[in-house]
Every structure is written in C-alpha cells, then in structure tokens.
PABA-706497 format. One record per atom (N, C-alpha, C): residue in one letter; atom name; x, y, z; chain. Coordinates in Angstrom, 2 decimals, padded with zeros to 5 digits, always signed. Example, Ala and Ser with C-alpha at 12.3 -4.5 7.8 and 13.67 -1.06 7.14 Angstrom:
PABA-706497
+------+------+---------+---------+---------+------+
: code : site :      xx :      yy :      zz : unit :
+------+------+---------+---------+---------+------+
:    a :    N : +013.19 : -005.69 : +007.80 :    A :
:    a :   CA : +012.30 : -004.50 : +007.80 :    A :
:    a :    C : +013.20 : -003.30 : +007.80 :    A :
:    s :    N : +012.85 : -002.25 : +007.08 :    A :
:    s :   CA : +013.67 : -001.06 : +007.14 :    A :
:    s :    C : +012.90 : +000.03 : +007.87 :    A :
+------+------+---------+---------+---------+------+
This chain:
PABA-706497
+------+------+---------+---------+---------+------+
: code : site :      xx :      yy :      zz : unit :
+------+------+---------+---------+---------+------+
:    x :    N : -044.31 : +019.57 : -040.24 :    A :
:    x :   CA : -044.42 : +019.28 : -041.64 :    A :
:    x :    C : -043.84 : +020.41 : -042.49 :    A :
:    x :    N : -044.38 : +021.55 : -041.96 :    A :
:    x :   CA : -043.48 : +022.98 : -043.02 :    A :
:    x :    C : -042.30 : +022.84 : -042.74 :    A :
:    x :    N : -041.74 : +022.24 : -041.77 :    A :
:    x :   CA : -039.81 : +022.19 : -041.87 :    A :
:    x :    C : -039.15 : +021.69 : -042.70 :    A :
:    x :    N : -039.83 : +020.17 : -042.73 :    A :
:    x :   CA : -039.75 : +018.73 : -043.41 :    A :
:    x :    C : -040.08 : +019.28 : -045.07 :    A :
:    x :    N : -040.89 : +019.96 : -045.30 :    A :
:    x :   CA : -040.79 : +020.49 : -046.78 :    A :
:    x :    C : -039.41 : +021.34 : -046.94 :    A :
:    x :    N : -039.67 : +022.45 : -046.48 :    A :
:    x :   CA : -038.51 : +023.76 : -046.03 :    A :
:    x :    C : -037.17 : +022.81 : -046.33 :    A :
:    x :    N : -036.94 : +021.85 : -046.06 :    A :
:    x :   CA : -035.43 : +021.11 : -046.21 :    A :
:    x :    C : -035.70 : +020.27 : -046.96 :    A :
:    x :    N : -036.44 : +019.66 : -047.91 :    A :
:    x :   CA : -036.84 : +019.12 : -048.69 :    A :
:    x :    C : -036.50 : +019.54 : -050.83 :    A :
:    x :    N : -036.12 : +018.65 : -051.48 :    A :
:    x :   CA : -035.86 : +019.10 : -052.37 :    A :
:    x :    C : -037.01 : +019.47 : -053.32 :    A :
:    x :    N : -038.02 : +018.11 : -052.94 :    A :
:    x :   CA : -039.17 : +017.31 : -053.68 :    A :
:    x :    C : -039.94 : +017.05 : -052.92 :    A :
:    x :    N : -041.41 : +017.54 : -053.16 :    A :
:    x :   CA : -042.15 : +016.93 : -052.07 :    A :
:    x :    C : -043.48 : +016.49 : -053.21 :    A :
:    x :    N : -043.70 : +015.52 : -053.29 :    A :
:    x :   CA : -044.79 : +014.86 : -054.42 :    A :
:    x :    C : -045.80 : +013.17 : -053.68 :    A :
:    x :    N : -046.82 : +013.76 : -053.99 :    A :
:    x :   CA : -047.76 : +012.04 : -053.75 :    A :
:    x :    C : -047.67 : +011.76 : -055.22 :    A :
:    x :    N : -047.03 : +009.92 : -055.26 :    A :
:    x :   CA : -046.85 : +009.28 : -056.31 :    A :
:    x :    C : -046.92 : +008.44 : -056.03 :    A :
:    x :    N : -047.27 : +007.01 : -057.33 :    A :
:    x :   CA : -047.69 : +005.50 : -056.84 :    A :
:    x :    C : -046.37 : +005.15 : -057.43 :    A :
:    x :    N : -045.55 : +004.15 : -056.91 :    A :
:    x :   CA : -044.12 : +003.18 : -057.03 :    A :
:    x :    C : -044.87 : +002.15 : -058.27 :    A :
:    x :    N : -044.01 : +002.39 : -059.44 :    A :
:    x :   CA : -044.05 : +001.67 : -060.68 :    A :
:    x :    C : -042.89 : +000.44 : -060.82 :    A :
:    x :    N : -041.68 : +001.11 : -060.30 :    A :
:    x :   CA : -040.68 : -000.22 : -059.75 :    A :
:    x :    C : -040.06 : -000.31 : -058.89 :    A :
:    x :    N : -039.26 : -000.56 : -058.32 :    A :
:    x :   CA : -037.81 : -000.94 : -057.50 :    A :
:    x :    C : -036.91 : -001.99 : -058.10 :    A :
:    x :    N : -035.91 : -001.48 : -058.02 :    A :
:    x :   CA : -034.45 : -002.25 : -058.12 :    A :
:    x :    C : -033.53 : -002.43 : -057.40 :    A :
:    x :    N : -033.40 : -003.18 : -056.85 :    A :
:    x :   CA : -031.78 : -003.52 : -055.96 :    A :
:    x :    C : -030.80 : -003.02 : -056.55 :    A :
:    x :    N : -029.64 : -002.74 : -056.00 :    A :
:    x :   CA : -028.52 : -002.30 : -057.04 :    A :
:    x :    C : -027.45 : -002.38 : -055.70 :    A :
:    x :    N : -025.99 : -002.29 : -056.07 :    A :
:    x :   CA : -024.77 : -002.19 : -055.42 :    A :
:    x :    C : -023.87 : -001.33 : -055.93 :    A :
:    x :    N : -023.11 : -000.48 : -055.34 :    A :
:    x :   CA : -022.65 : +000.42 : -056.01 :    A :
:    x :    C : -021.31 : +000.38 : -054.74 :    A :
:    x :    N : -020.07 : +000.18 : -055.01 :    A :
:    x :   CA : -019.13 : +000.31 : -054.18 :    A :
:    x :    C : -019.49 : -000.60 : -052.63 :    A :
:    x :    N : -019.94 : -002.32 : -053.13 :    A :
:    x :   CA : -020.45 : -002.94 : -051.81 :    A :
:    x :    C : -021.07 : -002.17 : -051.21 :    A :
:    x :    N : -022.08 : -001.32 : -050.93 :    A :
:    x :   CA : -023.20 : -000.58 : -050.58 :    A :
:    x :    C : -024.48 : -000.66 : -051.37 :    A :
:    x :    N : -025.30 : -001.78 : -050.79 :    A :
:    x :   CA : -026.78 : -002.03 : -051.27 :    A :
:    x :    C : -027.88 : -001.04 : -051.35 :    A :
:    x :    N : -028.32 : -000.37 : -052.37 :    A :
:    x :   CA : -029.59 : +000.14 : -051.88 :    A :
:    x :    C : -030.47 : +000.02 : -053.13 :    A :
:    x :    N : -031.76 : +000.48 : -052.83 :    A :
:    x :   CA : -032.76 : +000.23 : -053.67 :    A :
:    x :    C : -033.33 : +001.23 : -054.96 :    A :
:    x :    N : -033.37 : +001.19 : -055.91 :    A :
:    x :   CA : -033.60 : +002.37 : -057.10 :    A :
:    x :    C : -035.12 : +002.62 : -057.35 :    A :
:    x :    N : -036.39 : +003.13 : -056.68 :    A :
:    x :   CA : -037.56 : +003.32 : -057.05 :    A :
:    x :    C : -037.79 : +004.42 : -057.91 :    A :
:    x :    N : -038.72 : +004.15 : -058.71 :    A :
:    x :   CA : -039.32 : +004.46 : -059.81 :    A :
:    x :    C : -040.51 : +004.68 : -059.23 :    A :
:    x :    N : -041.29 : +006.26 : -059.61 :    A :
:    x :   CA : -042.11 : +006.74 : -058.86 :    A :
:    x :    C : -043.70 : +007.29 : -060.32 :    A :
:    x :    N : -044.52 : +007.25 : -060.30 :    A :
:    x :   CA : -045.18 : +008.37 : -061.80 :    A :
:    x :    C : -046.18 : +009.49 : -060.21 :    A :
:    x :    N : -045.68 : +010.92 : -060.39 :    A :
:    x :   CA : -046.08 : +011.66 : -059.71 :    A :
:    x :    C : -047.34 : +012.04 : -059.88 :    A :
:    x :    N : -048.28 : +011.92 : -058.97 :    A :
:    x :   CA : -049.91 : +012.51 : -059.27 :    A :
:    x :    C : -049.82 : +014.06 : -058.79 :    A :
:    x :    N : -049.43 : +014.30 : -058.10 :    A :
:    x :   CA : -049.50 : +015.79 : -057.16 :    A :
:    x :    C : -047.91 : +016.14 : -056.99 :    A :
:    x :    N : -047.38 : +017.43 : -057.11 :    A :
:    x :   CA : -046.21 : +017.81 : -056.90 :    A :
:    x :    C : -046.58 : +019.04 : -055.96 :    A :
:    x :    N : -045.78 : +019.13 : -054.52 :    A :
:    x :   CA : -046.10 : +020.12 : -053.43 :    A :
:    x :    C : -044.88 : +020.75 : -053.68 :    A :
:    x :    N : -043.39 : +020.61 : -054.06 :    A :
:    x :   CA : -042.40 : +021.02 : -053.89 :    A :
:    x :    C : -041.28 : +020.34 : -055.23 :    A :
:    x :    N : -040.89 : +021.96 : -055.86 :    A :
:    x :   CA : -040.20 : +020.79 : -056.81 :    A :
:    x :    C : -040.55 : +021.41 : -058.12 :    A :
:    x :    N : -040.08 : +020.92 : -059.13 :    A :
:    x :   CA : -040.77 : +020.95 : -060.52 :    A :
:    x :    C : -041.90 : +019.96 : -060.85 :    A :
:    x :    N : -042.97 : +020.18 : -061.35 :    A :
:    x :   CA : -044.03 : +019.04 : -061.54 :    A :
:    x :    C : -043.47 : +018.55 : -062.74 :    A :
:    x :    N : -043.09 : +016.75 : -062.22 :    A :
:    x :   CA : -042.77 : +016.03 : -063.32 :    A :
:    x :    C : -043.68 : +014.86 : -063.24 :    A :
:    x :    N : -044.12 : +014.02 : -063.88 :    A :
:    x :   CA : -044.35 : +012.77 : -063.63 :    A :
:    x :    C : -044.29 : +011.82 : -063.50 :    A :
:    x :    N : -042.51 : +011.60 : -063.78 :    A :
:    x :   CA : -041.58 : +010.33 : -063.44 :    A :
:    x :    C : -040.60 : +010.90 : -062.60 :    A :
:    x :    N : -040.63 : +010.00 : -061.27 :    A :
:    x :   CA : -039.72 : +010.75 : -060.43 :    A :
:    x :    C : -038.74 : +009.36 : -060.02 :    A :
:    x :    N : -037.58 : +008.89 : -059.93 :    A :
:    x :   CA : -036.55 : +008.22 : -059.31 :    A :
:    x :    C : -036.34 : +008.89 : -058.04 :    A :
:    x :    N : -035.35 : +007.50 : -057.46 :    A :
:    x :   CA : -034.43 : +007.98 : -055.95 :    A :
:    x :    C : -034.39 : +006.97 : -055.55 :    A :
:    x :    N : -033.41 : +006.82 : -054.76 :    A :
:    x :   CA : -033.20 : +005.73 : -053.59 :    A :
:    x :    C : -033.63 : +006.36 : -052.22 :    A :
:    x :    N : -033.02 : +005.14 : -051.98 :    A :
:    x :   CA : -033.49 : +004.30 : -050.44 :    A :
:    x :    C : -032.79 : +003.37 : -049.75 :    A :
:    x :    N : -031.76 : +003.54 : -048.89 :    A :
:    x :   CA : -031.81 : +002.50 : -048.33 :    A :
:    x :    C : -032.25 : +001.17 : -048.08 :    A :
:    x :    N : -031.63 : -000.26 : -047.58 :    A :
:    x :   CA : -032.44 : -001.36 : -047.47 :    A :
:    x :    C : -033.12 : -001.95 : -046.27 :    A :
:    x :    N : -032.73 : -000.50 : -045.25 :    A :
:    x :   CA : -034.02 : -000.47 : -044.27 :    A :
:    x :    C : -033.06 : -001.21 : -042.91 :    A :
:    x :    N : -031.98 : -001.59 : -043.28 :    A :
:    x :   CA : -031.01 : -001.83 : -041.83 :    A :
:    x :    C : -030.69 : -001.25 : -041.19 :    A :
:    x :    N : -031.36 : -000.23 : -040.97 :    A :
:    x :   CA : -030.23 : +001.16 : -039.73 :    A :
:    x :    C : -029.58 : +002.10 : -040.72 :    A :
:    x :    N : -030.42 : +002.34 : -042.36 :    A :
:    x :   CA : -029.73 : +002.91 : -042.74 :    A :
:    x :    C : -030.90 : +004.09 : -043.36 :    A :
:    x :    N : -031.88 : +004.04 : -042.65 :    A :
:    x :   CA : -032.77 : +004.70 : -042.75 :    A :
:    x :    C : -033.71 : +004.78 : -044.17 :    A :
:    x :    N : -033.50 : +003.44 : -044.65 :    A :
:    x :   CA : -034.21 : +002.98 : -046.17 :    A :
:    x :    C : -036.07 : +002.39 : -045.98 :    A :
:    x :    N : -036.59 : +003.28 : -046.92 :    A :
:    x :   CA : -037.99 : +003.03 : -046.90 :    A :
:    x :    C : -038.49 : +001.60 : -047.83 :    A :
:    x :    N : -039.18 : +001.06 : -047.07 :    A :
:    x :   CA : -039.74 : -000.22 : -047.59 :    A :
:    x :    C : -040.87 : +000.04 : -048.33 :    A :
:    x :    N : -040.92 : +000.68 : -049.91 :    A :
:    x :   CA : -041.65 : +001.09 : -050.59 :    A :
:    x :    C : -042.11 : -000.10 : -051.31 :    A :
:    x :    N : -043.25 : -000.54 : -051.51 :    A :
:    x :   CA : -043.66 : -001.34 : -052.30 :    A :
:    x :    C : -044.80 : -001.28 : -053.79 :    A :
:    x :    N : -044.37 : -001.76 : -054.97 :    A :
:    x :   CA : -044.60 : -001.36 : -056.19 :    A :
:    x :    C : -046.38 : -001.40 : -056.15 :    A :
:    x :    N : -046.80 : -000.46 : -056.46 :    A :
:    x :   CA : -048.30 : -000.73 : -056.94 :    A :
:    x :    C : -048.82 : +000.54 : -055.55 :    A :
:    x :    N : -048.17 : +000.59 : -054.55 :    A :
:    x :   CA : -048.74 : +001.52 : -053.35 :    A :
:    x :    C : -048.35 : +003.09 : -053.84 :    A :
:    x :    N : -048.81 : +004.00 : -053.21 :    A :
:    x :   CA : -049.29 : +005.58 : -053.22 :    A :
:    x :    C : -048.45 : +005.71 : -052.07 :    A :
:    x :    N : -047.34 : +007.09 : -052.22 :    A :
:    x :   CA : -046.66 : +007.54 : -051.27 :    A :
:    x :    C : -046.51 : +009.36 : -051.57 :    A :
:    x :    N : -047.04 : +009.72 : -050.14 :    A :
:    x :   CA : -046.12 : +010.87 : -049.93 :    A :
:    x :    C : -044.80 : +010.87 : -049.67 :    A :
:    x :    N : -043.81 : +011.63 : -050.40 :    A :
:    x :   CA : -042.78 : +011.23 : -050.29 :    A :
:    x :    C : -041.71 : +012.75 : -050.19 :    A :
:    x :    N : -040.88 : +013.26 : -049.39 :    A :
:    x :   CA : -040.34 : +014.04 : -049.00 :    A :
:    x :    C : -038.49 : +013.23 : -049.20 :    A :
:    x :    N : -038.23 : +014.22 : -050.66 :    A :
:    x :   CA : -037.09 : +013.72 : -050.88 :    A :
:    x :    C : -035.93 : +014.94 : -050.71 :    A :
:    x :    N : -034.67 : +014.47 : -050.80 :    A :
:    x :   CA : -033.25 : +015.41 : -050.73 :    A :
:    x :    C : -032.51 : +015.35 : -051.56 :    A :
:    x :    N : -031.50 : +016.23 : -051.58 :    A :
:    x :   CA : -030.10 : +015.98 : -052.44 :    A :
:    x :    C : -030.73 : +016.74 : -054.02 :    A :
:    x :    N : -029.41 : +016.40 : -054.39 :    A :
:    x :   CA : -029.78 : +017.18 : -056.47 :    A :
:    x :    C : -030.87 : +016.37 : -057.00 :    A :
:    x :    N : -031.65 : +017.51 : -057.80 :    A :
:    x :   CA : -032.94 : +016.75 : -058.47 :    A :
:    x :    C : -032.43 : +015.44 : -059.17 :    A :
:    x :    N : -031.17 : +015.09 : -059.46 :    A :
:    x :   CA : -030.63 : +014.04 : -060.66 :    A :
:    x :    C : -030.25 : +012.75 : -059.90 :    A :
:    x :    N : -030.19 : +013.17 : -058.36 :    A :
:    x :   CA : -030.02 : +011.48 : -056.88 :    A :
:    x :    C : -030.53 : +012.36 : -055.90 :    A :
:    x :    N : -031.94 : +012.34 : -056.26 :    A :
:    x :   CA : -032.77 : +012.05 : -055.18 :    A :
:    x :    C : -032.73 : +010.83 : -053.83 :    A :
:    x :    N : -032.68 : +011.14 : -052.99 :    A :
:    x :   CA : -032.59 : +010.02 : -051.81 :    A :
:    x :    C : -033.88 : +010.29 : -051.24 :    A :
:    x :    N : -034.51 : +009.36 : -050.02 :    A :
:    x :   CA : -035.80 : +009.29 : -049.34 :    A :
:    x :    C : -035.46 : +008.27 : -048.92 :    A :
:    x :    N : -036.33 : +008.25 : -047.27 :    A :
:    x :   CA : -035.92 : +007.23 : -046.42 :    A :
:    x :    C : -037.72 : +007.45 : -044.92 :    A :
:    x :    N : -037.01 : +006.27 : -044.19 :    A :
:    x :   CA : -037.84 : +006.58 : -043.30 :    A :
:    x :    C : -037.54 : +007.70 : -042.23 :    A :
:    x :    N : -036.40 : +007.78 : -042.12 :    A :
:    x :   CA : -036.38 : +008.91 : -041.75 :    A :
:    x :    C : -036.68 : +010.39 : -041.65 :    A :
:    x :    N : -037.71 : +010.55 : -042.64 :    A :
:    x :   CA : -038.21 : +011.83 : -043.02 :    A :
:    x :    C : -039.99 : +011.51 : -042.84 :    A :
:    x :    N : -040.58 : +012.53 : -043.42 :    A :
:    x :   CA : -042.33 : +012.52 : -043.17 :    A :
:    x :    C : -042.87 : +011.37 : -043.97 :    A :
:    x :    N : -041.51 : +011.14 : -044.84 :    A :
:    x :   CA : -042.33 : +009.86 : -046.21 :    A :
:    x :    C : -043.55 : +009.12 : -045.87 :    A :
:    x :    N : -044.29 : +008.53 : -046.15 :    A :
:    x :   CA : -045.74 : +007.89 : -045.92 :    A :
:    x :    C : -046.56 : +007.21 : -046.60 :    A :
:    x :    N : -047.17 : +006.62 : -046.27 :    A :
:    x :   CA : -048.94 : +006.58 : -047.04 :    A :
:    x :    C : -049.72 : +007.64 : -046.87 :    A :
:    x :    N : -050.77 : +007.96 : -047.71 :    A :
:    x :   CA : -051.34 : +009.12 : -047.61 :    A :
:    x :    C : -052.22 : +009.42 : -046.15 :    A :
:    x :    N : -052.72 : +008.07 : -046.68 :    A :
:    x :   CA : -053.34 : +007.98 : -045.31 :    A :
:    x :    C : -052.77 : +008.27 : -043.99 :    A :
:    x :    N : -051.80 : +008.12 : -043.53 :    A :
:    x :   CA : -051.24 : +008.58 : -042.39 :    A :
:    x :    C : -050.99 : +009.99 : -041.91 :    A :
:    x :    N : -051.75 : +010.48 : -041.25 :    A :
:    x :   CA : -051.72 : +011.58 : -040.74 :    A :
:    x :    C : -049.96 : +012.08 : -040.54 :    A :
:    x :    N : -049.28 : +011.61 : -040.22 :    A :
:    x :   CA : -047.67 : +012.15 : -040.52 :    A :
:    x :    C : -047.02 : +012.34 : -041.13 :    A :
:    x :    N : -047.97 : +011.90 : -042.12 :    A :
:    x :   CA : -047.03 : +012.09 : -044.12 :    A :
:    x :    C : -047.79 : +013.74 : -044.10 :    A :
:    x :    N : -048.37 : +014.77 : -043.77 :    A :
:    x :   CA : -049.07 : +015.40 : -044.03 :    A :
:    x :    C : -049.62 : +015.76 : -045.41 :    A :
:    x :    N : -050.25 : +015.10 : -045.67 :    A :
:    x :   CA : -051.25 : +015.33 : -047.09 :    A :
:    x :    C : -051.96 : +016.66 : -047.32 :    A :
:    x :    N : -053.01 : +016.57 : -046.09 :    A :
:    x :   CA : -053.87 : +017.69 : -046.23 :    A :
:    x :    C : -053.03 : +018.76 : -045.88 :    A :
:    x :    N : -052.35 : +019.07 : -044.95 :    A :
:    x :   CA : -051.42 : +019.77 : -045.16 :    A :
:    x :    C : -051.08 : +020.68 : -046.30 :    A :
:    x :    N : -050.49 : +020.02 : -046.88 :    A :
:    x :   CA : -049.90 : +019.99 : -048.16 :    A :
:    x :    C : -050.40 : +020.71 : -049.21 :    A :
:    x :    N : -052.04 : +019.42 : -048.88 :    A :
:    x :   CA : -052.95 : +020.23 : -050.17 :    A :
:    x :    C : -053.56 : +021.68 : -049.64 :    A :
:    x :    N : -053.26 : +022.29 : -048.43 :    A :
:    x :   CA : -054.05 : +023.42 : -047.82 :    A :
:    x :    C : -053.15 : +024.18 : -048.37 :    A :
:    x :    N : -051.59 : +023.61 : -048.72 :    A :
:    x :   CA : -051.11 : +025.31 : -049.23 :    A :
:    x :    C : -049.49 : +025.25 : -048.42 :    A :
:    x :    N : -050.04 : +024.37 : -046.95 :    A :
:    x :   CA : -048.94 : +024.99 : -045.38 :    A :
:    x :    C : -047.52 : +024.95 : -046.13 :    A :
+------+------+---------+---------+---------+------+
C-alpha cells in the first residue's frame, strides 16, 4: 500500500456524484465525478474528476454513482486517470487500504 501511494498522484476516500461516457479520438472512456471526504495524498479538495477506462482489458474501474471509493489516482492533477489496476476500492476491502491510510503508513 505505501508504494501504491509513493506512485500515486492522489490518494482520497470519496463518494461518485457522476459518470459520463465520452469518446475522444474513437477511444471510449468514462469521466467520474468524485466530492472527496478524506484526502491521504494530494491537495485536499472536494471535487475531484478522472477517468477510467470501460473495463475491457483496459484496466477501467466500474465505479458506480452513489458508492464510496478509495481511490489511488495518476498523471497531472488536471487528467487524473484510475483504474482497476491499482489499490482503488471500496472501503471496506481490506486492499484498498483505508486504515492504513488513516494510521498515517
């Protein structure tokens, strides 16, 4: 989990307010809209964006609006990306490391 921050741009638990599909150069991916409760890494903001992939082998998280995510994002604060490929989570899941998080690690 300290790596996964360590290479991390953004590391924040936030509940998904929207998603958008979008296409950009025939390349599908998804635009979530995040309001941050906790910021571990990062500037504390409370509206956070980024994509995602649409989850074909392209390592896109199936975030759904109204749910709570730890979320371990990359790239410039201004295109944020996040995927399953990283610790991303529910809180609940011991692999998103939460407590972690909140201990300080």
């Amino acid at each position: 989990m300290a790596q996964e921050k360590a290479q991390s741009t953004r590391v924040f638990l936030g509940r998904v307010s929207s998603i958008e599909e979008r296409t950009d150069r025939d390349f599908p991916y998804k635009r979530v809209s995040f309001v941050a409760t906790e910021t571990f890494k990062g500037t504390p903001t409370r509206d956070v964006q980024l994509t995602t992939g649409m989850g074909d082998g392209d390592c896109g998280y199936f975030f759904e609006t109204g749910q709570e995510y730890v979320v371990y994002a990359y790239g410039k604060e201004d295109e944020l990306v996040a995927g399953y490929c990283s610790l991303t989570g529910s809180p609940s899941d011991p692999r998103s490391g939460l407590e972690e998080l909140r201990d300080g690690s």
